[in-house]
Residue, then its C-alpha position, 0 to 999 in steps of 0.5 A: x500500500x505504501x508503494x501505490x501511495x508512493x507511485x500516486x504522489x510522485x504522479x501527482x508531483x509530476x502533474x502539478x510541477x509544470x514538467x513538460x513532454x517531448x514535443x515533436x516538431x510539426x510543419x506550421x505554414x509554407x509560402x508558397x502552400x502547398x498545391x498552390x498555383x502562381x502566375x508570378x515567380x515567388x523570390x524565396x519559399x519559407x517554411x514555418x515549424x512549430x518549434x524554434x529551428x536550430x541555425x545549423x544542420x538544416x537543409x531547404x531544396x527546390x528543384x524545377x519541373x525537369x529536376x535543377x535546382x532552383x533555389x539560390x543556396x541561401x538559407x536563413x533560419x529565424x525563430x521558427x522560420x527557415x527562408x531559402x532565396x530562389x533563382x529567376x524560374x525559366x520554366x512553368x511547370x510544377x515545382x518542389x521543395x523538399x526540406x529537413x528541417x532540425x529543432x533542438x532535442x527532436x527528430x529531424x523533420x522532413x518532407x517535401x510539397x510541391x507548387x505550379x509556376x504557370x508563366x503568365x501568357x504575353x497577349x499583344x495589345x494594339x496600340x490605341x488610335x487617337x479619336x477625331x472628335x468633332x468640336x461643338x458648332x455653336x447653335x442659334x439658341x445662344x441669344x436666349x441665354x445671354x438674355x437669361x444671364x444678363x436678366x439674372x446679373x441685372x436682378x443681383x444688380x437690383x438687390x444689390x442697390x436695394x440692401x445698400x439702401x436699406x442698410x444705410x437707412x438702418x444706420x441713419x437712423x441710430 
């Protein structure tokens, strides 16, 4: 009996002490995803884990659809993300990355995930031609309207005197 009870209190121990399990390292995010489809070529494919990647050991390859390597070598590890540079892609086609990937205290993680890169077709565009317009020939009606304009500047002229008059009245009489 004093050996459960000994067992039950070293669990309970362990439980309530904050101790933590192995983890095991799992893919979070990749740029570009996986099964993707890009018209523009991406500059770098980030891989993102869950835990905190080791600065060395690791390896990022990204091969194009006849199996070159496309990827410029240069592979960057911050926290819990792994960048590697690509060189200017030449072919359409689909496109893979295969990574390992080390975090400390754990397996390597490895695996591989594919894109497609289908350069945008160029389409000749005609140059537009400029349109003759014809300017608006004036029509015979523009003396009603010179007789409306000038009615309203000699109604603006009227109230114009008429306040004038009435404001000098107001204070003449102060």
């Amino acid at each position: 009996m004093k050996k459960v009870a000994g067992v039950v209190a070293i669990a309970f121990g362990l439980l309530f002490s904050g101790a933590t399990f192995a983890e095991a390292n799992s893919l979070v995010a990749t740029s570009p995803t996986a099964g993707q489809s890009l018209q523009a070529a991406p500059s770098a494919v980030t891989i993102t884990t869950e835990l905190p990647i080791l600065d060395t050991g690791n390896e990022v390859v990204v091969t194009d659809p006849s199996g070159i390597r496309v990827d410029d070598g240069t592979l960057t590890i911050a926290g819990t993300e792994a960048v590697v540079g690509l060189k200017s892609f030449v072919r359409s086609g689909i496109y893979t990355v295969t990574y390992t990937i080390l975090a400390e205290n754990d397996v390597p993680l490895t695996g591989s995930f594919t894109f497609n890169f289908a350069e945008p077709t160029v389409v000749a565009t005609v140059a537009p031609q400029p349109e003759v317009t014809q300017a608006p020939t004036p029509s015979g009606n523009n003396l009603g309207t010179t007789i409306f304009v000038l009615g309203l500047l000699l109604a603006a002229l009227v109230v114009t005197v008429a306040l004038a008059r009435y404001a000098r009245k107001l204070y003449s009489d102060r």
